[in-house]
LUMPA-719463 format. One record per residue (C-alpha): residue in one letter; x, y, z. Coordinates in pm, 1 decimal. Example, Ala and Ser with C-alpha at 12.3 -4.5 7.8 and 13.67 -1.06 7.14 Angstrom:
BEGIN
<atom residu="A" c1="1230.0" c2="-450.0" c3="780.0"/>
<atom residu="S" c1="1367.0" c2="-106.0" c3="714.0"/>
***
This chain:
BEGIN
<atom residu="X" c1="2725.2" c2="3033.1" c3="-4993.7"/>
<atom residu="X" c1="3059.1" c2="2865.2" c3="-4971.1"/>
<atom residu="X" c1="3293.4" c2="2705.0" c3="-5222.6"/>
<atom residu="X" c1="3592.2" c2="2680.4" c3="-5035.8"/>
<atom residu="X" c1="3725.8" c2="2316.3" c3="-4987.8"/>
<atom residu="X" c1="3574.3" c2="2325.4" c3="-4584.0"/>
<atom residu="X" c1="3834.1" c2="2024.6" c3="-4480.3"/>
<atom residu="X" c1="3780.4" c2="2147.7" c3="-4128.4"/>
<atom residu="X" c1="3349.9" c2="2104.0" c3="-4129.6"/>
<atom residu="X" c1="3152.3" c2="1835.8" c3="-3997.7"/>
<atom residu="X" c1="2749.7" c2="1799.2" c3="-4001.1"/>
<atom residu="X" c1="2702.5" c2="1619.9" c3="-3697.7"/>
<atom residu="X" c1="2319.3" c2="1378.8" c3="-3733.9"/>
<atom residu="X" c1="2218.4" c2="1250.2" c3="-3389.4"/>
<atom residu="X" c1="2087.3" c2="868.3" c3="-3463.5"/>
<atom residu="X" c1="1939.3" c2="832.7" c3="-3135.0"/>
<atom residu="X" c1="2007.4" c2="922.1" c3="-2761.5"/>
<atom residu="X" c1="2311.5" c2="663.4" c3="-2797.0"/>
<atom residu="X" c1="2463.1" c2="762.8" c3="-3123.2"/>
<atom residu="X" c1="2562.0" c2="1084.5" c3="-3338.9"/>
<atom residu="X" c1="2692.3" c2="1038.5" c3="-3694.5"/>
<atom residu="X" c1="2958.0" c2="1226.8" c3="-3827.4"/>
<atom residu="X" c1="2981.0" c2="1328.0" c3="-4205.8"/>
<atom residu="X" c1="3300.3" c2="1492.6" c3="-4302.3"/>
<atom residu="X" c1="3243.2" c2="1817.5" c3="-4522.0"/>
<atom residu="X" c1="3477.4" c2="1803.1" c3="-4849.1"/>
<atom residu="X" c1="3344.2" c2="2087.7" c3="-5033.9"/>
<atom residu="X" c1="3007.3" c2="2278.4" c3="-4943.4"/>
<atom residu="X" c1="2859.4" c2="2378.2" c3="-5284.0"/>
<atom residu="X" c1="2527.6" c2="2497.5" c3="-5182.5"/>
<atom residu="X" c1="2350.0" c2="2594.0" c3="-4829.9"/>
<atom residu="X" c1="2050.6" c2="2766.5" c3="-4754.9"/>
<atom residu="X" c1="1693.6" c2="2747.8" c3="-4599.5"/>
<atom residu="X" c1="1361.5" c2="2732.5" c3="-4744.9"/>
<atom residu="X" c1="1014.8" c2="2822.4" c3="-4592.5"/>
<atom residu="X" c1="1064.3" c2="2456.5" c3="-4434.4"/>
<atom residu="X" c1="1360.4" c2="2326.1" c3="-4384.8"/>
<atom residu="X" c1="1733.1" c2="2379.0" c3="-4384.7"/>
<atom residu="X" c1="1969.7" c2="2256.6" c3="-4661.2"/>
<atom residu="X" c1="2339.6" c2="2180.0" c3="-4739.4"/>
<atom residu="X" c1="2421.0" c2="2037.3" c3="-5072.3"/>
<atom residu="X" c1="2805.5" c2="1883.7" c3="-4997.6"/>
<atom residu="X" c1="3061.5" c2="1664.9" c3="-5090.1"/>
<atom residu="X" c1="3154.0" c2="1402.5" c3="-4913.6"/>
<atom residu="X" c1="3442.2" c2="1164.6" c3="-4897.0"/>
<atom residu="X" c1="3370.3" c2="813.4" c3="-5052.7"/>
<atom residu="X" c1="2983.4" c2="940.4" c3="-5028.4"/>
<atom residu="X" c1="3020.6" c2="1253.2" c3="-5313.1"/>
<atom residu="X" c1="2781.9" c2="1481.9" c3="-5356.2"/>
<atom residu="X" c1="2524.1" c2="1443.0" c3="-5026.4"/>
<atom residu="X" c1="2189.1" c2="1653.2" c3="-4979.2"/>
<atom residu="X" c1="2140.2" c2="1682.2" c3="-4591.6"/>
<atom residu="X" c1="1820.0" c2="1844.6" c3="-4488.3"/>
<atom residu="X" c1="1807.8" c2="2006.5" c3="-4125.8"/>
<atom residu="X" c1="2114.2" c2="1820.2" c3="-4042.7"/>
<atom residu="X" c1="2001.5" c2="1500.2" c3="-4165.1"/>
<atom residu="X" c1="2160.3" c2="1335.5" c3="-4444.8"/>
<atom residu="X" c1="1872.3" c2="1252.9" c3="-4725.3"/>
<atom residu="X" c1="2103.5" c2="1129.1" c3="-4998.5"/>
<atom residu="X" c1="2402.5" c2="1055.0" c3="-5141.2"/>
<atom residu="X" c1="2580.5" c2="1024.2" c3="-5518.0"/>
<atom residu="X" c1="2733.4" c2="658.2" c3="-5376.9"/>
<atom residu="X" c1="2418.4" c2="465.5" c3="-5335.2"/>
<atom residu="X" c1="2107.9" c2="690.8" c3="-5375.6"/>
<atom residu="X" c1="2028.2" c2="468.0" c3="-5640.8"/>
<atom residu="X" c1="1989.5" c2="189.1" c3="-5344.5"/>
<atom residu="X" c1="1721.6" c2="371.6" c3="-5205.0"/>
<atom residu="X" c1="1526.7" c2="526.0" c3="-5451.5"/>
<atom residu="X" c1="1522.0" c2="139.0" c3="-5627.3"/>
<atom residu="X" c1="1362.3" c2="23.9" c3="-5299.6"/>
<atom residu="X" c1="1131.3" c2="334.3" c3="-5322.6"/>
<atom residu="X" c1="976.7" c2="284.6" c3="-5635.7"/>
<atom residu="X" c1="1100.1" c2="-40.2" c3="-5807.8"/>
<atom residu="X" c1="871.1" c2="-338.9" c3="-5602.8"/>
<atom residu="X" c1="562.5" c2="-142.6" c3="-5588.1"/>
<atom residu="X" c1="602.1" c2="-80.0" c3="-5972.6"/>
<atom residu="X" c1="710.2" c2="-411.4" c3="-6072.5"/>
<atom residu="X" c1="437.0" c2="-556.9" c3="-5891.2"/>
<atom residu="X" c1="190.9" c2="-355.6" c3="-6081.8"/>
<atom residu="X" c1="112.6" c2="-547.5" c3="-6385.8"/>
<atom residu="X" c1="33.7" c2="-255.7" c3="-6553.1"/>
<atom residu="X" c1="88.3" c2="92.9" c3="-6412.4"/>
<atom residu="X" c1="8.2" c2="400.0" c3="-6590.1"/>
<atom residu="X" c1="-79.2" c2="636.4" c3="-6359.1"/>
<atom residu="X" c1="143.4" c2="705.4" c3="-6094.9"/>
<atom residu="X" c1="140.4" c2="936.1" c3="-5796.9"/>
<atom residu="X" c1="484.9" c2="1057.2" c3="-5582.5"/>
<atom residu="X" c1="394.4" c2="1198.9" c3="-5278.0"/>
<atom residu="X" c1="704.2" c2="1434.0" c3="-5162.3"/>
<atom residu="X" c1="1055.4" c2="1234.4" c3="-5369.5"/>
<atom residu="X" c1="1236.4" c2="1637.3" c3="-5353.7"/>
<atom residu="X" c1="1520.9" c2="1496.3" c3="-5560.3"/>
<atom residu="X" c1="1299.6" c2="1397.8" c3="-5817.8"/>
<atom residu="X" c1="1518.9" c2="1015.2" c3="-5831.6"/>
<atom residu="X" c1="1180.9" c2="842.4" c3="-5701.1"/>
<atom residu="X" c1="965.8" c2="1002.8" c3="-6013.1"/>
<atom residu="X" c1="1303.1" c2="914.1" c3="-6187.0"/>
<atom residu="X" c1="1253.7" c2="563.7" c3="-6085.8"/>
<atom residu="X" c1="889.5" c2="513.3" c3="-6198.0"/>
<atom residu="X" c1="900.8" c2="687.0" c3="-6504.8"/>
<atom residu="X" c1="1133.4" c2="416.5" c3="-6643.4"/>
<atom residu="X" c1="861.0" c2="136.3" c3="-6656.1"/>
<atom residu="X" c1="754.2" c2="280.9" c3="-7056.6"/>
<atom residu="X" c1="395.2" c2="128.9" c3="-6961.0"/>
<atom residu="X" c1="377.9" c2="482.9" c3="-6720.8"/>
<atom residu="X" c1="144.4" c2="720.8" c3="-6949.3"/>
<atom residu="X" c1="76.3" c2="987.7" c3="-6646.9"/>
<atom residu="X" c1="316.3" c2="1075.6" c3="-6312.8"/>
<atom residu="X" c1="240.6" c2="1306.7" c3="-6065.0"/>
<atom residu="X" c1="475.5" c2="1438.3" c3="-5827.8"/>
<atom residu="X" c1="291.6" c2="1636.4" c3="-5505.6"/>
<atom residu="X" c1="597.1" c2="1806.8" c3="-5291.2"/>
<atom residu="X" c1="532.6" c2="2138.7" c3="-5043.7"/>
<atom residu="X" c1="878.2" c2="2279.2" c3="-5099.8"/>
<atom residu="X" c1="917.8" c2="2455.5" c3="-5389.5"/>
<atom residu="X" c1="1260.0" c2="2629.0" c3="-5287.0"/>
<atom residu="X" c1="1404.7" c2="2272.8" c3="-5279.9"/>
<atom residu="X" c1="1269.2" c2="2094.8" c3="-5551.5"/>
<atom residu="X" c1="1394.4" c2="2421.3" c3="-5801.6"/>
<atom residu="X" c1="1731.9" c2="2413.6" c3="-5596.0"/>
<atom residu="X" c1="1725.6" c2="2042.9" c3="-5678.3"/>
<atom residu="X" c1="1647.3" c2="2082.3" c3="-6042.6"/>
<atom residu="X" c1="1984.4" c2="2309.7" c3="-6101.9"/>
<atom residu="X" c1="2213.4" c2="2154.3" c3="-5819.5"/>
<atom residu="X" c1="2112.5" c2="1773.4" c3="-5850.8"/>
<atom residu="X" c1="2076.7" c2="1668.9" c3="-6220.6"/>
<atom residu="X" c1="2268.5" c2="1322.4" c3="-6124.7"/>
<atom residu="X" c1="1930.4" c2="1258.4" c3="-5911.4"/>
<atom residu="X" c1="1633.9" c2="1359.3" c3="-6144.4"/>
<atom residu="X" c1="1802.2" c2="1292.9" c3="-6485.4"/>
<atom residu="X" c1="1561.2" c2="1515.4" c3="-6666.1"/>
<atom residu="X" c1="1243.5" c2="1345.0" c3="-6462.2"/>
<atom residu="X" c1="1112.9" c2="1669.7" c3="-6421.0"/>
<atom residu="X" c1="1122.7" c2="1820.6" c3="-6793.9"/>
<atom residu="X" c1="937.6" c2="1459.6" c3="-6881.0"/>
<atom residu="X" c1="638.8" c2="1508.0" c3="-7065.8"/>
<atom residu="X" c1="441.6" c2="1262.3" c3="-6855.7"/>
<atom residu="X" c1="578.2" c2="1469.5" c3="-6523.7"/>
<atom residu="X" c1="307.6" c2="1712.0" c3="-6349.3"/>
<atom residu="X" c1="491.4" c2="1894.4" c3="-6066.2"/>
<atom residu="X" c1="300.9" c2="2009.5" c3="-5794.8"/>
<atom residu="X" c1="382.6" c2="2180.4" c3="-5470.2"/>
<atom residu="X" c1="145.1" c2="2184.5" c3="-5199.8"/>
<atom residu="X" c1="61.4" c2="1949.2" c3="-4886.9"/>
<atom residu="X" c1="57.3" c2="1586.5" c3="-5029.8"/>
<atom residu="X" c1="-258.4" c2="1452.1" c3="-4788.1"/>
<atom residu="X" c1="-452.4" c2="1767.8" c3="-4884.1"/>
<atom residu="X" c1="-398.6" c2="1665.0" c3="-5261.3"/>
<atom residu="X" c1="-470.2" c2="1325.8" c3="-5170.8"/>
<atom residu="X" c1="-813.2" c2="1431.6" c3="-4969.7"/>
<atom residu="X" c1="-909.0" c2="1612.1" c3="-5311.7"/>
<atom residu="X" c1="-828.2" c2="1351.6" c3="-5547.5"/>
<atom residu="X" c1="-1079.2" c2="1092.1" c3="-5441.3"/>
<atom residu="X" c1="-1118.4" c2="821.6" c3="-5717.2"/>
<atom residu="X" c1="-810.3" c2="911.1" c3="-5932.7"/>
<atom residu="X" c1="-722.6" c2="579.1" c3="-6010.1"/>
<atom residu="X" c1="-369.5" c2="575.1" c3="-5936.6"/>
<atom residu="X" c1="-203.0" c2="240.4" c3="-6025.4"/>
<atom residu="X" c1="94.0" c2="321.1" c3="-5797.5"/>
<atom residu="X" c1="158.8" c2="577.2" c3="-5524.1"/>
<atom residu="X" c1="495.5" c2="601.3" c3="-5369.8"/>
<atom residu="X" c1="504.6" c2="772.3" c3="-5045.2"/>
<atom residu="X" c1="851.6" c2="914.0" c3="-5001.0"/>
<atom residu="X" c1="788.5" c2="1175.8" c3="-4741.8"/>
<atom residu="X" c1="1024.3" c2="1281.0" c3="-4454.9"/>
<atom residu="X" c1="1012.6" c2="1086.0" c3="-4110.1"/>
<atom residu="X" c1="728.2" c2="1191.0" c3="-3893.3"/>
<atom residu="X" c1="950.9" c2="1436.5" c3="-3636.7"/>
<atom residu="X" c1="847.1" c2="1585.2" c3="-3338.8"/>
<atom residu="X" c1="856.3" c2="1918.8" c3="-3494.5"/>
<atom residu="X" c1="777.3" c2="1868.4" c3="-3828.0"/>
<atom residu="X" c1="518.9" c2="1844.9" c3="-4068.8"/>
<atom residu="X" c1="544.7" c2="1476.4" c3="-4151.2"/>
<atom residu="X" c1="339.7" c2="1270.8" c3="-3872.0"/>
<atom residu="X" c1="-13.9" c2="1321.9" c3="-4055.1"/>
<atom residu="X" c1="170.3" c2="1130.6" c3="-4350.4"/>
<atom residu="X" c1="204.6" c2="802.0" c3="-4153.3"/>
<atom residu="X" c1="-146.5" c2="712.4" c3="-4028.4"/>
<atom residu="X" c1="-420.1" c2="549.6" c3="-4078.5"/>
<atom residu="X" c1="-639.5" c2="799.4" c3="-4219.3"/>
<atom residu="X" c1="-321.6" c2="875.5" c3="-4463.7"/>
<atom residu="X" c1="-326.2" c2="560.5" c3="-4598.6"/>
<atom residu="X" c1="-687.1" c2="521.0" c3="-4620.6"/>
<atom residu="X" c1="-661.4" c2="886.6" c3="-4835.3"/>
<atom residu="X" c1="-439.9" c2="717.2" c3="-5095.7"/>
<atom residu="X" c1="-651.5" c2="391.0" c3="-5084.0"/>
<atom residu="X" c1="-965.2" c2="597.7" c3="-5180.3"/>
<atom residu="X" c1="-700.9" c2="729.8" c3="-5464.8"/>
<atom residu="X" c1="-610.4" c2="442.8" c3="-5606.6"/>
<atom residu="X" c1="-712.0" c2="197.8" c3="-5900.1"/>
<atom residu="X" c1="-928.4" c2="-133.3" c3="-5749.8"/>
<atom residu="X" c1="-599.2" c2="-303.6" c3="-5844.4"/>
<atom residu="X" c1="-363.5" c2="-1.1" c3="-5689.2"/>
<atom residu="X" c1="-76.8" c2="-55.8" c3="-5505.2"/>
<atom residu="X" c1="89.8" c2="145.1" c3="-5240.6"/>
<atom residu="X" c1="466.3" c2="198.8" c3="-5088.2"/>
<atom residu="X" c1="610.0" c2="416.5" c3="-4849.1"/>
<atom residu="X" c1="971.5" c2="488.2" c3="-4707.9"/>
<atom residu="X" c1="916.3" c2="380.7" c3="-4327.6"/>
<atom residu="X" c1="1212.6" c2="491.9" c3="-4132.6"/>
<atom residu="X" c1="1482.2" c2="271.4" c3="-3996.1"/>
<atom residu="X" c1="1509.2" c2="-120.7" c3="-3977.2"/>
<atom residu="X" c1="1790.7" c2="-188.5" c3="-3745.7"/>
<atom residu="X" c1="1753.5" c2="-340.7" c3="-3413.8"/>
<atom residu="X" c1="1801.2" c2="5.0" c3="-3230.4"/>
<atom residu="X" c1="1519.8" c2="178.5" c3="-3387.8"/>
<atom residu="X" c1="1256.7" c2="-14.0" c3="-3556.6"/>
<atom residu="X" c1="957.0" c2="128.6" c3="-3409.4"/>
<atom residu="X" c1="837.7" c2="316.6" c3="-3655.2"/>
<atom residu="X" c1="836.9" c2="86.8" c3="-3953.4"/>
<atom residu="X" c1="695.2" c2="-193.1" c3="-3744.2"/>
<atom residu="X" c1="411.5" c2="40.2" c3="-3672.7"/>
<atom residu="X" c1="343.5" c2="114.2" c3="-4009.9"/>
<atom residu="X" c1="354.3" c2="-225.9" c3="-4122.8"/>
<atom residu="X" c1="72.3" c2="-302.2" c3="-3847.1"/>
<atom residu="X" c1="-139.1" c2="-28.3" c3="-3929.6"/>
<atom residu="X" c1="-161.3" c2="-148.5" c3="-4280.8"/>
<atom residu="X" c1="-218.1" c2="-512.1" c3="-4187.3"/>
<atom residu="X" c1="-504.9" c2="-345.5" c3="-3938.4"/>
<atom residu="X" c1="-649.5" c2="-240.3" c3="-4323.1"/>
<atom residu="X" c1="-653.3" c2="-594.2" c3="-4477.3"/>
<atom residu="X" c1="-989.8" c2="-493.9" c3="-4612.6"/>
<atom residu="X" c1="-834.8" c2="-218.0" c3="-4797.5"/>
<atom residu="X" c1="-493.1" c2="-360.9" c3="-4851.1"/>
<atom residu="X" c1="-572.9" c2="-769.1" c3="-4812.5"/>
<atom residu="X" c1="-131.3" c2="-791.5" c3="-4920.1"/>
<atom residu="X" c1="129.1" c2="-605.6" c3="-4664.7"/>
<atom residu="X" c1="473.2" c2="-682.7" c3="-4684.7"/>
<atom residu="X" c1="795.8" c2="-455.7" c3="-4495.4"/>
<atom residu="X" c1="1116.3" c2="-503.5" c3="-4719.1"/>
<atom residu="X" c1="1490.6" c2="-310.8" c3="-4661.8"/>
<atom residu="X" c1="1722.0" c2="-212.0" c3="-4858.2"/>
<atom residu="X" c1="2104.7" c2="-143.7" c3="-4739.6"/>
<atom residu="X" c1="2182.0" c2="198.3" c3="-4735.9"/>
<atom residu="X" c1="2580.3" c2="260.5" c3="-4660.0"/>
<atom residu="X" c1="2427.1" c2="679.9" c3="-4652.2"/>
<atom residu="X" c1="2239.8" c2="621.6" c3="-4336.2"/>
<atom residu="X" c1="2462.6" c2="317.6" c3="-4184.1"/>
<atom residu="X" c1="2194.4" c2="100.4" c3="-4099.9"/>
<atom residu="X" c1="1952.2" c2="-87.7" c3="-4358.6"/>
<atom residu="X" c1="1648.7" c2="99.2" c3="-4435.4"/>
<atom residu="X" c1="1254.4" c2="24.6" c3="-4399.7"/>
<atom residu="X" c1="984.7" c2="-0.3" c3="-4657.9"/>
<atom residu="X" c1="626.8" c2="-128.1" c3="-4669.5"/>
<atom residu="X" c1="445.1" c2="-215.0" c3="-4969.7"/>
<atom residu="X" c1="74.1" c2="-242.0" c3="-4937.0"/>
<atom residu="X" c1="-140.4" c2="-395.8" c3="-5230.6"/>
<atom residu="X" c1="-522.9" c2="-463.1" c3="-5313.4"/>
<atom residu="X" c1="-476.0" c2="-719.4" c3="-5536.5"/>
<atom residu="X" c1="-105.2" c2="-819.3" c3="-5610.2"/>
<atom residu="X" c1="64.2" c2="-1008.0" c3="-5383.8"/>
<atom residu="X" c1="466.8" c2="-961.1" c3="-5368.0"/>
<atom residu="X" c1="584.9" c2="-1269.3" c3="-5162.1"/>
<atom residu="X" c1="387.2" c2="-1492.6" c3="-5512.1"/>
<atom residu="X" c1="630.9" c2="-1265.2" c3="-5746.8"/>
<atom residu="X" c1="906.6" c2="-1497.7" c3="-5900.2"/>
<atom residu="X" c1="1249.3" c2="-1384.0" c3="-6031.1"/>
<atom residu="X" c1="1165.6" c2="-1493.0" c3="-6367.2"/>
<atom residu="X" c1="844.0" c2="-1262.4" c3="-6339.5"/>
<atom residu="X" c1="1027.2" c2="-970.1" c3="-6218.4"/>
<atom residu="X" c1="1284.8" c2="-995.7" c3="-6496.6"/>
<atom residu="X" c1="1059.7" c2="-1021.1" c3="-6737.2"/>
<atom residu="X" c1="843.9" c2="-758.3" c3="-6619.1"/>
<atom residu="X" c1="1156.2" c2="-553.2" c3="-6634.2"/>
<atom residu="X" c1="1274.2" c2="-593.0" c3="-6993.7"/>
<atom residu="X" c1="914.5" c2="-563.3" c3="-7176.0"/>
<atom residu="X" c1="929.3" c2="-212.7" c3="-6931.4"/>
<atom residu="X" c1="1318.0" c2="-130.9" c3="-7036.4"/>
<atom residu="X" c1="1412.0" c2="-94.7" c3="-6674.2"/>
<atom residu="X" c1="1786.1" c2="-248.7" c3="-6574.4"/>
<atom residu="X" c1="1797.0" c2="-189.3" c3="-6217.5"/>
<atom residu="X" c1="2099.0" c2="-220.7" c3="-6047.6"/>
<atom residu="X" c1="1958.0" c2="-328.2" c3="-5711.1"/>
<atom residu="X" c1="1638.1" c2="-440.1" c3="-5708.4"/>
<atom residu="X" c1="1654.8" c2="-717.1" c3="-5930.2"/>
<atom residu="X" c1="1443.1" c2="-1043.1" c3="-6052.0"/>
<atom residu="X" c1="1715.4" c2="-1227.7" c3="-5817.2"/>
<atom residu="X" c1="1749.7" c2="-984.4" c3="-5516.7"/>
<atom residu="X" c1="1342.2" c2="-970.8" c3="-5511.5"/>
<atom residu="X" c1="1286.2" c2="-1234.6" c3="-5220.5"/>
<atom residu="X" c1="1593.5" c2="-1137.7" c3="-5023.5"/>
<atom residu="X" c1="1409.4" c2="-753.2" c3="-4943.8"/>
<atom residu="X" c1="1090.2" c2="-874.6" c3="-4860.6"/>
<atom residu="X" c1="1278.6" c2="-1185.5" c3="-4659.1"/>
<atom residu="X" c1="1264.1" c2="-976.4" c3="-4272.1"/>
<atom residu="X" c1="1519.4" c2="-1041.0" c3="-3989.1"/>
<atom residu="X" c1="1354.9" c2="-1173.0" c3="-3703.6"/>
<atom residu="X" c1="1420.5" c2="-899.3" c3="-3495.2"/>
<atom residu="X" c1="1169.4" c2="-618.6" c3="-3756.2"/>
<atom residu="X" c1="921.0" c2="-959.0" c3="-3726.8"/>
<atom residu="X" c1="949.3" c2="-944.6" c3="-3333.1"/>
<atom residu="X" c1="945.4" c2="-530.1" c3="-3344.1"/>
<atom residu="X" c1="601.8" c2="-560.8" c3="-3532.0"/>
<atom residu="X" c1="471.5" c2="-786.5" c3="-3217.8"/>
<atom residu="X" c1="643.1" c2="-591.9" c3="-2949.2"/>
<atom residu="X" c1="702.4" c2="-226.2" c3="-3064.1"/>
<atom residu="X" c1="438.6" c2="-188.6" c3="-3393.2"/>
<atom residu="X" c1="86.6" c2="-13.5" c3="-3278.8"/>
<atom residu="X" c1="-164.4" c2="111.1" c3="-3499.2"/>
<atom residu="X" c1="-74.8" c2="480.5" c3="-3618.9"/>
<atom residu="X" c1="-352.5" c2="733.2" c3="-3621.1"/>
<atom residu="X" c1="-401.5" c2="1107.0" c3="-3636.7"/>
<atom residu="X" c1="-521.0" c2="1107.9" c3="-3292.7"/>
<atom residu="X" c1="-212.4" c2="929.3" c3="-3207.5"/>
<atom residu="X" c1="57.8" c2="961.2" c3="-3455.6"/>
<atom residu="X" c1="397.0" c2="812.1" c3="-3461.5"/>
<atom residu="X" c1="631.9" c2="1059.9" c3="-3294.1"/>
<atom residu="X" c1="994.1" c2="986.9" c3="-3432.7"/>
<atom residu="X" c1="1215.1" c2="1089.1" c3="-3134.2"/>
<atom residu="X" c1="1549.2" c2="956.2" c3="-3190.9"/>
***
């Protein structure tokens, strides 16, 4: 553990084949490993305080809110009225954070395997959680999330948010993006659930793996009969970032901005992204994540999982 001002330390995050991104080191407060992963809890210039896990930056103090809006907010709002919500993974706790400000929430469940990280979080990363944790509606649990899932048949979750890591060659997170995944959470969820995941990258150079997961929900539309990708800009990972929403009733695209805002104050939420205004413009796709879903998207499945090997 370091607390000298590193000036001279870079953590170097190879995009793809064609690109590494370079994160200048400020301070390193905190750096460590758990049973899973590596972590570095540093500040960066412009970004502040940054969580990178195994070299990848997760997070930043600049615009985490960006993300963990886009995470939570849509699939929330859309809900007319969610009370039981499920987080599958979220570490930082800023996703629970997210849809425990909609007051209608009576019950949240947060499923993450890392323990070591989510108590390093709890002390090192208050500016993320805000206290999401200690909330009385907040069950914390720490085990695999589809093995929770599996066992949790007919819990009648309003909303589950599926903020897990990218499914890496190496790691634990390609059983979390399939088919059978999603059908787990279906089985989990209220007749009028809805569902949203974090699905990777939306820019032109590497969009395979959200247009594959918004085709294998579409594949469901018996399940989910409403699937819509959104993005939100995320300055932390230089390109926009990928979302799907899935839904069994609710359809997005028919939410107005009039609805969403008013949604929002009965709820006390003020968002400072994801607004009544800004709610079209996310789910409104560039043509190139429309054309990726027709030339690069394939239906994900255990037997053949998406592989993320940028």
């Amino acid at each position: 553990m370091s607390h000298s001002d590193a000036t001279g330390m870079f953590i170097n995050e190879t995009h793809t084949s064609a690109a590494i991104w370079q994160y200048r080191v400020e301070k390193m407060i905190l750096e460590g490993k758990t049973k899973y992963q590596t972590y570095q809890i540093a500040t960066v210039p412009r970004f502040g305080k940054s969580l990178f896990l195994d070299y990848n930056i997760q997070t930043s103090l600049m615009d985490e809110y960006i993300f963990h809006e886009c995470m939570s907010q849509p699939a929330m709002t859309l809900h007319p009225n969610p009370k039981k919500v499920l987080v599958c993974g979220g570490g930082e706790g800023a996703t629970l954070r997210e849809a425990l400000a909609h007051n209608t929430v009576q019950e949240a469940v947060m499923v993450d395997i890392d323990e070591e990280l989510v108590d390093m979080v709890k002390v090192h990363m208050p500016e993320w959680h805000q206290g999401a944790f200690e909330d009385p509606r907040t069950t914390l649990v720490h085990t695999d999330a589809r093995a929770w899932i599996a066992e949790h048949k007919g819990a009648n979750f309003d909303v589950i948010l599926s903020d897990l890591p990218n499914p890496h060659e190496d790691g634990p997170g390609q059983m979390l993006f399939t088919r059978e995944y999603f059908q787990l959470c279906a089985e989990a969820m209220s007749e009028d659930g809805v569902f949203a995941m974090q699905a990777g990258s939306a820019n032109e150079n590497y969009p395979a793996c959200m247009a594959s997961c918004i085709k294998t929900l579409e594949a469901m539309s018996d399940v989910f009969p409403h699937v819509a990708g959104y993005y939100g800009i995320v300055s932390t990972f230089f390109q926009p970032w990928g979302f799907v929403l899935a839904s069994k009733k609710h359809d997005p695209i028919a939410l107005t901005q009039a609805e969403v805002e008013k949604r929002h104050v009965e709820r006390g939420v003020t968002n400072k992204y994801y607004t009544g205004r800004f709610h079209h413009a996310c789910f409104t796709l560039p043509e190139y994540l429309l054309r990726a879903v027709e030339t690069e998207g394939r239906i994900l499945t255990d037997a053949e999982p998406f592989v993320w090997d940028a």
